[in-house]
C-alpha positions in Angstrom: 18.6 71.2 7.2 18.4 68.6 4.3 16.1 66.3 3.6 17.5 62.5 4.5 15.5 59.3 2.6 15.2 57.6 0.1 14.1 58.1 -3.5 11.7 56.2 -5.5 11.7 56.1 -8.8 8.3 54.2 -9.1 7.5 50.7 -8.9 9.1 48.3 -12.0 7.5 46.1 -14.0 8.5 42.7 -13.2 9.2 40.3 -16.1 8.1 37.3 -16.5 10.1 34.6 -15.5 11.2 31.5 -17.5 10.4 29.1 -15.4 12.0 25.3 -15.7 10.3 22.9 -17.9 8.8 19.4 -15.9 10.9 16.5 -17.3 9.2 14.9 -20.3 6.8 18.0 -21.6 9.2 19.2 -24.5 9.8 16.2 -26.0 13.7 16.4 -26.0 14.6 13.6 -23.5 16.1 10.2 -24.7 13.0 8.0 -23.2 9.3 8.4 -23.7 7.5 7.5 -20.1 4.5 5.3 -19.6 2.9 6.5 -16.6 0.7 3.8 -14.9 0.1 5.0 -11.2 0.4 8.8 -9.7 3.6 9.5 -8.1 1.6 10.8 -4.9 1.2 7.0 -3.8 4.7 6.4 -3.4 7.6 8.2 -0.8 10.6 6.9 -2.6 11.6 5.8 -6.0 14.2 3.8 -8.0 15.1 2.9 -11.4 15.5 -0.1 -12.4 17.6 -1.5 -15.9 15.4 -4.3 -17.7 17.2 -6.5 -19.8 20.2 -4.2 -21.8 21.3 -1.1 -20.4 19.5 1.6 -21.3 17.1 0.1 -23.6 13.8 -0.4 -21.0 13.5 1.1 -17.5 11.4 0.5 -14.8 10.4 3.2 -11.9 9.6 1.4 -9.1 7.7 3.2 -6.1 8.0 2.4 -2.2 5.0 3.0 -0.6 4.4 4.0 3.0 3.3 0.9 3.3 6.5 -1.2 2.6 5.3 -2.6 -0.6 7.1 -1.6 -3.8 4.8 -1.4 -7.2 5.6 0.1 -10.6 5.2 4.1 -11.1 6.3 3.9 -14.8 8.2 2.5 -17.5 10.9 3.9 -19.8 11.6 3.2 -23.2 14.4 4.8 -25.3 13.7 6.6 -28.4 15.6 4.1 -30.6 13.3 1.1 -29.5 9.5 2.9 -30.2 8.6 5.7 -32.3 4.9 8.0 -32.4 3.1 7.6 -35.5 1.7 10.4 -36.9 -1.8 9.6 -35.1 0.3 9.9 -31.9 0.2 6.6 -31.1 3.4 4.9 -29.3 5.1 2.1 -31.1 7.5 -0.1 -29.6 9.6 -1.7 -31.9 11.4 -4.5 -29.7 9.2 -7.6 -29.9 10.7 -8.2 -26.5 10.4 -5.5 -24.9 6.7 -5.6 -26.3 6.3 -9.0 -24.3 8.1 -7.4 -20.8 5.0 -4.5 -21.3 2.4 -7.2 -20.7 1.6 -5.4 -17.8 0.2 -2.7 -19.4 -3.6 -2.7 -19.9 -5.5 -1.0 -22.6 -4.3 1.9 -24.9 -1.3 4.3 -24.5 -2.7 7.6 -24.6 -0.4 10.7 -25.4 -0.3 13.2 -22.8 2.6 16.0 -23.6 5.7 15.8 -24.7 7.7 12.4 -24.1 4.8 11.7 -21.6 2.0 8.6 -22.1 -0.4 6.9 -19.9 -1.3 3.9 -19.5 -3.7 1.1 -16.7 -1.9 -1.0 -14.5 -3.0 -4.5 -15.5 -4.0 -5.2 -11.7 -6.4 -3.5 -9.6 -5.7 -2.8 -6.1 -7.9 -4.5 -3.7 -9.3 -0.4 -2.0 -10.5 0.1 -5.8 -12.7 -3.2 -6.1 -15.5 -3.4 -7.3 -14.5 -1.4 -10.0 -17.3 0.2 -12.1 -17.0 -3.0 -14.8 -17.4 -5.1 -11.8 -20.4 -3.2 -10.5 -22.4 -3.3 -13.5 -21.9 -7.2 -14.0 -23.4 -7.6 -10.6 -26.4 -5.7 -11.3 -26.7 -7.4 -14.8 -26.3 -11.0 -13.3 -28.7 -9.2 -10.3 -31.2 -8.7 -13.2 -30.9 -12.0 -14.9 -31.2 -13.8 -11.3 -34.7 -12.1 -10.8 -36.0 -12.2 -14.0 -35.4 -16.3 -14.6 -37.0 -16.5 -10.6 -39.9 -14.4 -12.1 -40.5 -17.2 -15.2 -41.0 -19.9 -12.6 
């Protein structure tokens, strides 16, 4: 009688897979993105053209709880530029004026990627911690002018 089964040549190496680069991390796209709230907040998304086509985009989120608020903002490649410090420009005076929402620096992430502060604070993250050490500054002053007296 013969044998009957199968023959195993030994397990193969696998190779490593090239896996599918995020959007944004190798600097090839046509818009750098200025994130300014996590995407997690948010079940549904829609761009948005400001002013020209295809010069400034908004990415508004829908949040669970029926408001909308802005996830990010995308600026073409011809209207800013990355200095050599890796700071972004924008060169568009207006579309400088339309980013008024933005607070504080634009920090470079990876790639075509920046981040960016909202300019308001949702009321679930008051007091902030700015807010918090005012109060116990103006705390301080309080009980040190009632000490004087």
């Amino acid at each position: 009688m013969g044998q009957t089964g199968r023959v195993y040549y030994g397990v193969m190496k696998k190779q490593p897979s090239k896996r599918r680069a995020k959007p944004g991390t190798t600097g090839k796209g046509k818009f750098y993105r200025i994130e300014l709230r996590p995407a997690r907040e948010f079940s549904r998304f829609r761009v948005q053209d400001v002013g020209k086509k295809g010069g400034l985009e908004r990415l508004a989120g829908h949040r669970r709880s029926g408001s909308w608020d802005t996830v990010s903002w995308l600026i073409s490649k011809e209207k800013a530029h990355i200095t050599p410090a890796g700071k972004l420009v924008i060169d568009s005076a207006k579309d400088r004026s339309i980013l008024k929402q933005i607070k504080g620096p634009i920090t470079h992430i990876k790639g075509d990627i920046f981040h960016a502060h909202p300019r308001n604070v949702p009321e679930s993250a008051k007091p902030t911690p700015a807010m918090r050490r005012a109060q116990k500054s103006n705390i301080k002053k309080a009980q040190a002018a009632r000490r004087k007296r």
